[in-house]
TORKOL-4160 file (C-alpha; in steps of 0.2 Angstrom, whole numbers, padded with zeros to 4 digits, m for minus):
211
<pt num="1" X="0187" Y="0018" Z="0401"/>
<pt num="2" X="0191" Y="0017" Z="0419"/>
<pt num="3" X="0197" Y="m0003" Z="0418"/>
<pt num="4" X="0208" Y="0003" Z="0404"/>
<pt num="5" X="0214" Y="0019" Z="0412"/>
<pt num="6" X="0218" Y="0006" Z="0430"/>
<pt num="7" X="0227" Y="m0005" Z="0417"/>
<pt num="8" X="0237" Y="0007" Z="0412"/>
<pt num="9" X="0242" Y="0013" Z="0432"/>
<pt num="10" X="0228" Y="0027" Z="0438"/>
<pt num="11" X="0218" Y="0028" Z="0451"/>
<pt num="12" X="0199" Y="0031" Z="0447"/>
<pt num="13" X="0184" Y="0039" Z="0453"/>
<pt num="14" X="0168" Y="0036" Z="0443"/>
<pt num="15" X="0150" Y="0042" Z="0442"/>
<pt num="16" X="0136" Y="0042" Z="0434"/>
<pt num="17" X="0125" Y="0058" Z="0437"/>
<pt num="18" X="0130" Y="0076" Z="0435"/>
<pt num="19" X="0127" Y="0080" Z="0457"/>
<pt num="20" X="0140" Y="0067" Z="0462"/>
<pt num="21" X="0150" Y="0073" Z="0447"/>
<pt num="22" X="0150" Y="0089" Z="0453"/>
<pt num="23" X="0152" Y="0084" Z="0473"/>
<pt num="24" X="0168" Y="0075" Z="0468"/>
<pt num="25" X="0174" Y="0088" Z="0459"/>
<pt num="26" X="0172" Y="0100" Z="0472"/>
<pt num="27" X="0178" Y="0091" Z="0486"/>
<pt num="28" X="0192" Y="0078" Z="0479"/>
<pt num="29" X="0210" Y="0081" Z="0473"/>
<pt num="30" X="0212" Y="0075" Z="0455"/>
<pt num="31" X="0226" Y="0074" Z="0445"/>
<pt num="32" X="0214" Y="0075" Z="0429"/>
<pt num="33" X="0195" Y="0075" Z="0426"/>
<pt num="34" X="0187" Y="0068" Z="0411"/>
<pt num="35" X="0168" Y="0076" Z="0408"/>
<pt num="36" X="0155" Y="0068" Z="0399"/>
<pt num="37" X="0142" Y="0082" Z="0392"/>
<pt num="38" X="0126" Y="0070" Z="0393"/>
<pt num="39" X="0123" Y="0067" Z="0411"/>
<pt num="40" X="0107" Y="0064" Z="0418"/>
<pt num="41" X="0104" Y="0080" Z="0435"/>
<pt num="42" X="0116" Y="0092" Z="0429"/>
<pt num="43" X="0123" Y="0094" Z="0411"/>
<pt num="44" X="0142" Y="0094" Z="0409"/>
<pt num="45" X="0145" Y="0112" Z="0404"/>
<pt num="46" X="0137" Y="0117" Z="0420"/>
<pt num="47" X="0148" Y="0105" Z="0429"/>
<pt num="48" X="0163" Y="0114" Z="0420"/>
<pt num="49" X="0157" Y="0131" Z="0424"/>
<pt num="50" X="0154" Y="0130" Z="0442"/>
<pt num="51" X="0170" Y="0121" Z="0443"/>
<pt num="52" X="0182" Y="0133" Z="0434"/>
<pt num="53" X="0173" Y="0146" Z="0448"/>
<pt num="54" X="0183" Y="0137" Z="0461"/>
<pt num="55" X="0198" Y="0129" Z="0453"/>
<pt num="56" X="0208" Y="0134" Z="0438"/>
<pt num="57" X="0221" Y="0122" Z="0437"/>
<pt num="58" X="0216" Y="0105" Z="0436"/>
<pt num="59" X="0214" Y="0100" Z="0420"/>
<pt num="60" X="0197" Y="0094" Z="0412"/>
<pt num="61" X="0194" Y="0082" Z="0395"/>
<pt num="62" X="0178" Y="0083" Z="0389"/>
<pt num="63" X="0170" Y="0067" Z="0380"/>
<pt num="64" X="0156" Y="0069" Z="0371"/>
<pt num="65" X="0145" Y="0063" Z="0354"/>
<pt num="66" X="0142" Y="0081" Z="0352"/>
<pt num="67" X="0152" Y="0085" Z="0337"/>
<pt num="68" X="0147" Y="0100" Z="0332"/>
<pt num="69" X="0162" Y="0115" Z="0333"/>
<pt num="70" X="0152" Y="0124" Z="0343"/>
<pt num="71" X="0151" Y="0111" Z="0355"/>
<pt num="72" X="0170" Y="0112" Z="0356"/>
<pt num="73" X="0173" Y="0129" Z="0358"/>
<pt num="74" X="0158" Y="0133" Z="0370"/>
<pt num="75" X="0168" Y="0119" Z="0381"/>
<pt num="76" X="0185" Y="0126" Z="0380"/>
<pt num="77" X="0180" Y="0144" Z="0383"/>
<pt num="78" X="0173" Y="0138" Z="0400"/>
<pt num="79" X="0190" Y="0129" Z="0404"/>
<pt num="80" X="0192" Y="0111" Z="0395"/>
<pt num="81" X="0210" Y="0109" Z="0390"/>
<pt num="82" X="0204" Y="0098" Z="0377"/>
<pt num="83" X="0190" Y="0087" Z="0367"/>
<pt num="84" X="0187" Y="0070" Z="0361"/>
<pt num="85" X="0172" Y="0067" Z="0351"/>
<pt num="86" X="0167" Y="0049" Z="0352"/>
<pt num="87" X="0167" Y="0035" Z="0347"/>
<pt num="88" X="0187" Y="0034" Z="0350"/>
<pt num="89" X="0199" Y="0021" Z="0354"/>
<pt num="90" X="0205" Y="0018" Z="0371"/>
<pt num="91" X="0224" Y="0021" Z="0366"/>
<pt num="92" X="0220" Y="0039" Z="0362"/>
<pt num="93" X="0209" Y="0045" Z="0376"/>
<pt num="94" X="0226" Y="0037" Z="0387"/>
<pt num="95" X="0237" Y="0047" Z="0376"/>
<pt num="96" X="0226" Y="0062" Z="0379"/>
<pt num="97" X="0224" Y="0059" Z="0396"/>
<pt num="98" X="0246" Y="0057" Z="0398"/>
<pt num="99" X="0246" Y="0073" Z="0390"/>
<pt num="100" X="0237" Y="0083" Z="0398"/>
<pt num="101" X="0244" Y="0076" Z="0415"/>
<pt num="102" X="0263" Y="0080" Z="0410"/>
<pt num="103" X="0258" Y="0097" Z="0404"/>
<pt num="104" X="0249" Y="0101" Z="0420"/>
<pt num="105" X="0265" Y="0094" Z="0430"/>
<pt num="106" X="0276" Y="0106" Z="0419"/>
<pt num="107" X="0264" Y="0122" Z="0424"/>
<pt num="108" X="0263" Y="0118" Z="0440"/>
<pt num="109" X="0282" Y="0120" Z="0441"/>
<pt num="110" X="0283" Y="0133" Z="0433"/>
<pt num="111" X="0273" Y="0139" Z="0446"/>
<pt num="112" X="0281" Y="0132" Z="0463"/>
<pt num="113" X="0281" Y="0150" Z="0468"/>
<pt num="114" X="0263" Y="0153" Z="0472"/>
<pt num="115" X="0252" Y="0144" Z="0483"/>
<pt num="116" X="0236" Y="0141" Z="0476"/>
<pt num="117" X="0220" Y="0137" Z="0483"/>
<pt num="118" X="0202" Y="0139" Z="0477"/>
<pt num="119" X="0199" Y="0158" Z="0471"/>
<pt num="120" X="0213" Y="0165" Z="0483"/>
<pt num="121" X="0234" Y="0166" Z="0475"/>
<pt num="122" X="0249" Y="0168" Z="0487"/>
<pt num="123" X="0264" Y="0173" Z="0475"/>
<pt num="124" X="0278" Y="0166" Z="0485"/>
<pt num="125" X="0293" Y="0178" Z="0478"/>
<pt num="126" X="0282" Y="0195" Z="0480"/>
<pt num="127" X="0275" Y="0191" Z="0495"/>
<pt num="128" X="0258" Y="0196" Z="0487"/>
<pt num="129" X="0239" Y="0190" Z="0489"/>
<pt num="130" X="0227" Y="0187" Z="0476"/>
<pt num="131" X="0208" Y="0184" Z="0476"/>
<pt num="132" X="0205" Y="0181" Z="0457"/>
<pt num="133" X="0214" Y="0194" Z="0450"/>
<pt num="134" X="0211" Y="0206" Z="0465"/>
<pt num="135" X="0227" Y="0211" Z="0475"/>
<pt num="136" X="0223" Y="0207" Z="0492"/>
<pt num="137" X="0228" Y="0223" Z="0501"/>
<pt num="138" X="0237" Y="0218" Z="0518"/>
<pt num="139" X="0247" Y="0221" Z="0531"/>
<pt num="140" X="0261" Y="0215" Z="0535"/>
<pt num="141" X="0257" Y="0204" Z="0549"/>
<pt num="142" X="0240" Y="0201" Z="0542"/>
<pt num="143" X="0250" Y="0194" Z="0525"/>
<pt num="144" X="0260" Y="0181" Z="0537"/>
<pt num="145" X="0244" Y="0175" Z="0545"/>
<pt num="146" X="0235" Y="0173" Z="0528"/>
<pt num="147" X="0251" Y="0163" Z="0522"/>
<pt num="148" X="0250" Y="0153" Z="0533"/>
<pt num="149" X="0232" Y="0148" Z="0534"/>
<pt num="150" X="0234" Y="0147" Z="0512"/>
<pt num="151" X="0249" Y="0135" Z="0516"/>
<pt num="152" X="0237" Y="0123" Z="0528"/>
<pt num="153" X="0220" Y="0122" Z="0522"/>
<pt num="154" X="0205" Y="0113" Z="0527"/>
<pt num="155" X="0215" Y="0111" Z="0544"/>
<pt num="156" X="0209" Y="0120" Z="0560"/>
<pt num="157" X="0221" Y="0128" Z="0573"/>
<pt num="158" X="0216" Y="0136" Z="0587"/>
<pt num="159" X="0220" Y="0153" Z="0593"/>
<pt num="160" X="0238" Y="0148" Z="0602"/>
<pt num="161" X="0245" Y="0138" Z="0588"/>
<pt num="162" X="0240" Y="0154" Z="0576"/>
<pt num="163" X="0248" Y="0165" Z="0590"/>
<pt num="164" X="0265" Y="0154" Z="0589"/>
<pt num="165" X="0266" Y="0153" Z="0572"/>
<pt num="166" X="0264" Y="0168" Z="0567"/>
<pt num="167" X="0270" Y="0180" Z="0579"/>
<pt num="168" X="0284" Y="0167" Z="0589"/>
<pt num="169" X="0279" Y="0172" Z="0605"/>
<pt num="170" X="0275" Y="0159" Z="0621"/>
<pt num="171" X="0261" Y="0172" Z="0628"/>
<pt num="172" X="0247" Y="0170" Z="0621"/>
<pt num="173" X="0236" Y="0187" Z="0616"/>
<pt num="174" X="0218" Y="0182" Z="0610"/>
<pt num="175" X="0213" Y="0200" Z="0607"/>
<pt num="176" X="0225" Y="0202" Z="0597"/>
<pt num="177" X="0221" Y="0185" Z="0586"/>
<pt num="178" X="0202" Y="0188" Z="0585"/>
<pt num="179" X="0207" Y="0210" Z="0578"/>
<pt num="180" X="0218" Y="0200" Z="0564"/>
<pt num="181" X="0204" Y="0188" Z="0560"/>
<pt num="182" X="0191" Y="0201" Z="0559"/>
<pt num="183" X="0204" Y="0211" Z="0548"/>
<pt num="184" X="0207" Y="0199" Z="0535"/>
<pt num="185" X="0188" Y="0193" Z="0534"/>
<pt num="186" X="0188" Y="0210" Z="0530"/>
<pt num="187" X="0195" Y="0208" Z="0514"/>
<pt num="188" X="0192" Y="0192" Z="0506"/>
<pt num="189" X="0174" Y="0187" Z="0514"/>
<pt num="190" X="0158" Y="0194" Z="0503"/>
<pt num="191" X="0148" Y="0193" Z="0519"/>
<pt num="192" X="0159" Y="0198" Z="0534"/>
<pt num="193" X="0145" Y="0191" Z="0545"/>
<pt num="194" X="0143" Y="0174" Z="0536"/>
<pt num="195" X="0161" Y="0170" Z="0531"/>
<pt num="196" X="0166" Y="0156" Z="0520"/>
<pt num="197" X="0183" Y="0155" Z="0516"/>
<pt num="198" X="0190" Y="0159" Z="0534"/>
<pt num="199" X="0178" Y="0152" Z="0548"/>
<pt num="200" X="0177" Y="0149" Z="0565"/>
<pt num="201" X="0176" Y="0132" Z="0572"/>
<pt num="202" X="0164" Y="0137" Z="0587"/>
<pt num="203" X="0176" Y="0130" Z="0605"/>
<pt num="204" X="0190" Y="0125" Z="0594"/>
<pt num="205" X="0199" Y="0142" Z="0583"/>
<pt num="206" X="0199" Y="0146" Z="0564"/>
<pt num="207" X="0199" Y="0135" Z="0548"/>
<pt num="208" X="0204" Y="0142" Z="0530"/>
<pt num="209" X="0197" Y="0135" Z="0516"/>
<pt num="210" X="0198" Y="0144" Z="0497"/>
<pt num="211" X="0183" Y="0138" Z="0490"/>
């Protein structure tokens, strides 16, 4: 599958276990994600759970001999856009796999007004933040500094980059960083004292990441 899908122009990751499966699902960009059920560590369906916890976009075809309708519809109410049951031929798993890509590039925009990363939503035209489908309840100026840090992810900045960026200013106020910090770990961490969407890169500053 993977020769044939390089043949036909896409990059590809493969794997053979359900941990690495689920690493690089977790940790990689994909465009699509094709999900055997029958994988030795961790079974498919729990790879397609814990994924969907994290990320509701990208979409997932499952593979699978498992045949039965159940089978089907247990994978498609955890979040598979869609099922091929083997054996099938290489032409329609590519079809499949086209498919699934152009509708996702239609959704998505559809949806070039919000940012979207992990469990957190930024609605662009609003000028509203969601985690799930929890309105985030900011300020202001604790809205521009949570934009910014949903617009930049994985990326550290420290405290004076943060401080021109959101607020324009050349003197730089660290109180006044550290009390908006604490304010929006306020209402997106679980655990305040153990964050881990927005943490701090001890000597450095601050880095977002949604999931």
């Amino acid at each position: 599958m993977a020769e044939g899908l390089r043949m036909d122009g896409y990059e590809t990751d493969t794997c053979f276990d359900g941990e690495e499966g689920l690493e690089l699902c977790m940790t990689e960009n994909y465009d699509l994600i094709l999900l055997d059920l029958n994988l030795p560590g961790i079974d498919g369906l729990d790879i397609l759970r814990q994924f969907r916890e994290t990320n509701s976009s990208t979409p997932v075809l499952i593979l699978s001999a498992r045949g039965q309708i159940e089978d089907k519809v247990e994978g498609l109410d955890l979040g598979a856009n869609d099922y091929l049951t083997k054996p099938f031929h290489l032409s329609v798993l590519i079809q499949k796999v086209k498919a699934l890509i152009r509708r996702n590039s239609i959704y998505s925009q559809n949806h070039k007004n919000q940012i979207m990363e992990g469990v957190f939503r930024f609605d662009l035209m609003k000028l509203e933040a969601f985690k799930g489908e929890e309105r985030l309840q900011f300020t202001a100026r604790e809205l521009s500094l949570f934009r910014f840090f949903m617009e930049h992810p994985g990326k550290v900045f420290t405290k004076e980059q943060l401080y021109h960026q959101v607020w324009d200013e050349n003197l730089v106020d660290d109180n006044t960083i550290m009390v908006y910090i604490k304010r929006i770990r306020e209402k997106i961490e679980d655990n305040v004292k153990s964050p881990v969407y927005l943490k701090t890169v001890r000597g450095i500053g601050y880095i977002f990441e949604g999931h």
